[in-house]
C-alpha positions as CSV (number, residue, x, y, z in Angstrom):
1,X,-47.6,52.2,-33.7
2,X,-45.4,54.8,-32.8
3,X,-41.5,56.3,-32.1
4,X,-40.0,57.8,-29.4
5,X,-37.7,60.5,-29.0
6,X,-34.7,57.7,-27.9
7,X,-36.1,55.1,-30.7
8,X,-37.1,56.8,-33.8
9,X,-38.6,53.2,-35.4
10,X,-42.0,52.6,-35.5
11,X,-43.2,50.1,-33.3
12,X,-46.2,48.8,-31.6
13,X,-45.6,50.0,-28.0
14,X,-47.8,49.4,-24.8
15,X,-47.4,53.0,-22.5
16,X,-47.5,51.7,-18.8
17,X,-48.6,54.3,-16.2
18,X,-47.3,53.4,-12.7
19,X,-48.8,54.5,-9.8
20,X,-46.3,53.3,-7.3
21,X,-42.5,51.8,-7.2
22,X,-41.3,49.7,-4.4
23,X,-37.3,50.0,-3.3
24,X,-37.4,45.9,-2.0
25,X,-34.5,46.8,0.1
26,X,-36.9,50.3,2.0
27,X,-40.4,48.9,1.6
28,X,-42.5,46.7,0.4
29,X,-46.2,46.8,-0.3
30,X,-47.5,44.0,1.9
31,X,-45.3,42.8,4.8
32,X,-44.3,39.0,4.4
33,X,-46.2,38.3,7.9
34,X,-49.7,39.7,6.0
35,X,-49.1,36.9,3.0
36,X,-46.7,34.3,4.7
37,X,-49.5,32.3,5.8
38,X,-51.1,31.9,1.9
39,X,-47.7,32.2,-0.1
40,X,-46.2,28.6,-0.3
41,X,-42.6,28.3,0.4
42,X,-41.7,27.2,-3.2
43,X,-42.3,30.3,-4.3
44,X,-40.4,32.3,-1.6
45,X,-37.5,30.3,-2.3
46,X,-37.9,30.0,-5.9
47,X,-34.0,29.7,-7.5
48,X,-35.7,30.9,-11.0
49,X,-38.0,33.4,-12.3
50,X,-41.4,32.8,-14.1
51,X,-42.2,31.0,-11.5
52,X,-46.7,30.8,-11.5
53,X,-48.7,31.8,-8.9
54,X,-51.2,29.3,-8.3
55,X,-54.6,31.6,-9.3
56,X,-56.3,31.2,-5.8
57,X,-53.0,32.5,-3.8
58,X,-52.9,35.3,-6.6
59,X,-56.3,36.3,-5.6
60,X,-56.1,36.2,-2.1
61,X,-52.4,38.7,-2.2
62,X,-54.5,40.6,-4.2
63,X,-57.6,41.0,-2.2
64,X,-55.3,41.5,1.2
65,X,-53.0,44.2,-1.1
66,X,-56.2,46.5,-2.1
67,X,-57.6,46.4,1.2
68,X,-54.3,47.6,2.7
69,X,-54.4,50.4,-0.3
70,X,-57.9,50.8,0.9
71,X,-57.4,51.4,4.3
72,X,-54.4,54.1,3.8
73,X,-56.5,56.0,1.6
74,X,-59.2,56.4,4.3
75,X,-56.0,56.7,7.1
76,X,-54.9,59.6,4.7
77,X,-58.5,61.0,4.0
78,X,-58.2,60.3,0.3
79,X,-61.1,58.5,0.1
């Protein structure tokens, strides 16, 4: 538990660290052509949020994600 300098209360707090933000309107992370054939159109057109991702399509953005990540890195010789 902790306070911070806008909120002195204590509270239990979770400190996130980002390593990147996306601007959806500049970039993205993945193009939709590199997911479009896994994503279902339900959830493209979802008119809600908390809309699940069924686990296996979850798993397969994520696995096409870090090897995009992966392959920058090596483009940018930070690997």
């Amino acid at each position: 538990m902790r306070n911070t300098v806008t909120d002195s209360k204590m509270q239990w707090r979770a400190e996130i660290k980002f390593e990147r933000l996306v601007d959806p309107t500049i970039e993205f992370l993945l193009p939709f052509h590199a997911i479009d054939d896994v994503l279902p159109r339900n959830l493209v057109n979802a008119q809600s949020s908390g809309t699940r991702v069924p686990s296996e399509v979850e798993a397969e953005i994520e696995r096409r994600l870090l090897g995009g990540i992966f392959s920058q890195a090596i483009g940018a010789g930070t690997v």
